[in-house]
N, C-alpha and C positions, 0 to 999 in steps of 0.2 A: 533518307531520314528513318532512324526507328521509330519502329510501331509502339503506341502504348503498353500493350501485349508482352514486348517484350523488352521494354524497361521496366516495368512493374516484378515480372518475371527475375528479372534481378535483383530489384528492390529488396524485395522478400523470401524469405530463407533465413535459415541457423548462418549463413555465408555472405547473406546480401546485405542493400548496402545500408539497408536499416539496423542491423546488426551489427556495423559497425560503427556507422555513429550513435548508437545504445552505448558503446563502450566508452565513448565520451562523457557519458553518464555518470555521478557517481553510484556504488551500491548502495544499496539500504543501510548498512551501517551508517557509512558515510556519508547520507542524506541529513538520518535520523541525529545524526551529532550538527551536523552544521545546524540545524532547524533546532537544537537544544539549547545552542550558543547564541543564535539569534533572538529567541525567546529566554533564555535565562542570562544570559551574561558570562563569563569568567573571570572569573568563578563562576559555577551558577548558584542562581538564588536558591533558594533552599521549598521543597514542598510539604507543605504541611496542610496537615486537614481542617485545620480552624481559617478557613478563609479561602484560598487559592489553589487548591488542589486540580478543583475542575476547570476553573478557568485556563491553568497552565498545559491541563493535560488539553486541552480544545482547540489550545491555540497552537501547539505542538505538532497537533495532527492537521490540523487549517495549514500554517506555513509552510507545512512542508511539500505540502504539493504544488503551493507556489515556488518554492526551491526549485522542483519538481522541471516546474514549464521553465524554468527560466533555465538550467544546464540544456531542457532540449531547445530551444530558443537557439543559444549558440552552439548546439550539434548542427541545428540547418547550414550556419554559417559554413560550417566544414564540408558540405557536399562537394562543393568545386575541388577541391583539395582532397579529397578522400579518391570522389570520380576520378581523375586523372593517376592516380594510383593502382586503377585497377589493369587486368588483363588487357592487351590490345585488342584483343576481340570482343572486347565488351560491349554492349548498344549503349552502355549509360556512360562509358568513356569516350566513345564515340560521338556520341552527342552534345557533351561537355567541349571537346576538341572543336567542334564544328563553331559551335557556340563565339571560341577563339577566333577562328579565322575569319569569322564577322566582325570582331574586336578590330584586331590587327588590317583587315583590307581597306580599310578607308574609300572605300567605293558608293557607302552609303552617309544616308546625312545619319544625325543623332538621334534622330527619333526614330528612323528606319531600323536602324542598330537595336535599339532597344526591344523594338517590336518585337524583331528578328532570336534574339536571344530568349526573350520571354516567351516567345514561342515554342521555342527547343527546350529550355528547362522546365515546362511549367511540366510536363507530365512527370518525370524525376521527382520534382518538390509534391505533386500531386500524390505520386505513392506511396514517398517516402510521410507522408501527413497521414494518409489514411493506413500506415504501418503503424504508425505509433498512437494513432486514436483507439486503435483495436485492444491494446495492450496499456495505456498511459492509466487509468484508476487502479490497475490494479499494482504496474509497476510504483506509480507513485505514491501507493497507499502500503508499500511493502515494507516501510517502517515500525508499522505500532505497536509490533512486539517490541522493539526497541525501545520505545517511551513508554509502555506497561512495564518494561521491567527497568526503567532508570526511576520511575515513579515507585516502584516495590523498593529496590534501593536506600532509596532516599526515606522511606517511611519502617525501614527498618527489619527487612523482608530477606536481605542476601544472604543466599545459603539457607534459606528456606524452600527453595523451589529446584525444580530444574529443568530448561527450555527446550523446545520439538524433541520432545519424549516420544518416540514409537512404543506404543503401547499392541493394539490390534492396528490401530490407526495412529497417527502423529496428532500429540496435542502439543500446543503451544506452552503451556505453563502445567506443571503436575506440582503439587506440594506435596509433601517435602519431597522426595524422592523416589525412586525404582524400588527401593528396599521394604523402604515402607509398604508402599503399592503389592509388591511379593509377600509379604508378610500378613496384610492384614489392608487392603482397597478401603474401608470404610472408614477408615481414617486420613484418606485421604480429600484432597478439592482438586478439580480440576478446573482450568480455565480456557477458552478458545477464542483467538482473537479475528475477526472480520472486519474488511471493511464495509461492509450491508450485509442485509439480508438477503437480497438478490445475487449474493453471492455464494449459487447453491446451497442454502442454512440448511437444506433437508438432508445435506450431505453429513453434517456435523450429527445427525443422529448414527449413522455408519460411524463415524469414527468414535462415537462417543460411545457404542455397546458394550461396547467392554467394560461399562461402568456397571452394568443390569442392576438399574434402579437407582443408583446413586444420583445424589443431588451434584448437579455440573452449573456451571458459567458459562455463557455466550456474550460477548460485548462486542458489539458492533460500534466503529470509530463514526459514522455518516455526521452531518450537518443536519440540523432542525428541519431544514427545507426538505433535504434528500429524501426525513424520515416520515413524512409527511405522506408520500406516498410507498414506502416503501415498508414502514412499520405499521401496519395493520391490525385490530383489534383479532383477526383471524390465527394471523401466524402468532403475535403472544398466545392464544390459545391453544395452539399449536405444539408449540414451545413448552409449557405449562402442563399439557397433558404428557410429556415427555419427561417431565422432572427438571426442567432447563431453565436457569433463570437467563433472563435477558437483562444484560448490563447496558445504559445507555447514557447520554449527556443529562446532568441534572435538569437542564431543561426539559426537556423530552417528557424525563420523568413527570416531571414538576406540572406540566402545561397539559399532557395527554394520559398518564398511567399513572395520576396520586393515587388512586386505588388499588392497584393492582398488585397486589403482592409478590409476584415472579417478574417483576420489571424493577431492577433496582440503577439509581444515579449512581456515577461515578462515585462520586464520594460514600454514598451508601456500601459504595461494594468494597473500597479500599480501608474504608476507614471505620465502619460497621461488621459486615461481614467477615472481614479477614481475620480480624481479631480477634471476633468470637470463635472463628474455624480452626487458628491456629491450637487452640489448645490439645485438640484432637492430634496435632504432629506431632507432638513430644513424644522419645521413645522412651518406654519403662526403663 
């Protein structure tokens, strides 16, 4: 029987076999549309600031990482069927194979059988779990440029922006454009989308230098509960001494940062903010 050691060893890699049922996966496009049709309909409903902005966009970034668990749900399915596909020298084909000849020999009763197999796979399903926990918030939070920018869209924003702009650093949203930016930065916004804080935000100062001093966006996608501990009165101030505003769930806002002025709700930032910012895009 192989060693853990060296089924895990397969597991994992740009090659292994968690790699390949990732590709069972869909991308972030195709997450972030199926999670837009499940929440909006098709057609989809329409977003507007006077009411549902924020709830739509909450629930956008919610479902979709139950989307999320449930395509890797039946990636696990596929192991058998992937496993036996691999190299013959494989240990996790080999182990799959062995697993069979337990099936097929009829020598044991059915609960023997079972033991016996769950034995053999569990290290497989064991690595191939602690493969995708290491990596699943951030794969499945890879959406929310895609609902910021169906939400800009829809509020009247297309062709106002344009998406992972390298600048010094790649931002997610730049208004209006490169040109602009070349021409004359102070007239631009920029925006950066996370999904927490904990997701290196110190980094977002490196990429955001290039601004030197401009006023920038940080919206972090998290859950109320997430933010609880993870949005701290320190790092807004943090944030703040930076020139950064921090974009969050009107609740957030609402329940923890009514005061605060560099902590703005969703709705505050799409549908206050932007509208006053855009005047600033227009080219002479």
């Amino acid at each position: 029987m192989s060693s853990w050691e060296e089924i895990a060893k397969e597991v994992r890699g740009t090659k292994g076999l968690a790699a390949r049922l990732r590709k069972r996966i869909p991308n972030p496009a195709k997450l972030a549309a199926e999670a837009q049709k499940r929440i909006l309909g098709d057609p989809p409903q329409k977003v507007i600031c006077d009411g549902n902005l924020n709830k739509i966009l909450c629930n956008l970034f919610d479902i979709e990482y139950q989307i999320y668990l449930e395509f890797e749900r039946k990636a696990f399915d596929d192991i058998v069927d992937i496993a036996l596909g691999l190299d013959n020298g494989s240990h996790i084909r080999q182990t799959v194979e062995e697993s069979l000849q337990i099936v097929q020999g009829g020598s044991l009763s059915p609960n023997e059988v079972l033991k016996q197999i769950s034995k053999n796979l569990l290290p497989i399903h064991k690595a191939v779990a602690e493969s995708f926990a290491q990596s699943r918030k951030n794969r499945a939070g890879g959406s929310a440029q895609y609902h910021v920018e169906f939400v800009l869209n829809q509020l009247g924003y297309a062709g106002k922006y344009e998406k992972a702009r390298k600048l010094n650093g790649t931002v997610d949203f730049l208004f209006p454009n490169l040109k602009t930016w070349e021409q004359d930065r102070r007239r631009c916004t920029i925006l950066s989308v996370k999904r927490s804080l904990r997701e290196r935000y110190k980094q977002v100062f490196e990429e955001l230098a290039i601004t030197r001093g401009l006023t920038v966006y940080l919206m972090v996608t998290e859950t109320e509960k997430e933010a609880e501990k993870d949005i701290t009165d320190k790092k807004v101030g943090t944030l703040n001494s930076q020139n950064i505003y921090l974009v969050v769930r009107d609740e957030i806002k609402a329940e923890r940062f009514s005061k605060s002025a560099n902590v703005r709700g969703f709705t505050e930032f799409f549908c206050k903010d932007l509208p006053s910012l855009s005047s600033r895009w227009e080219v002479d």
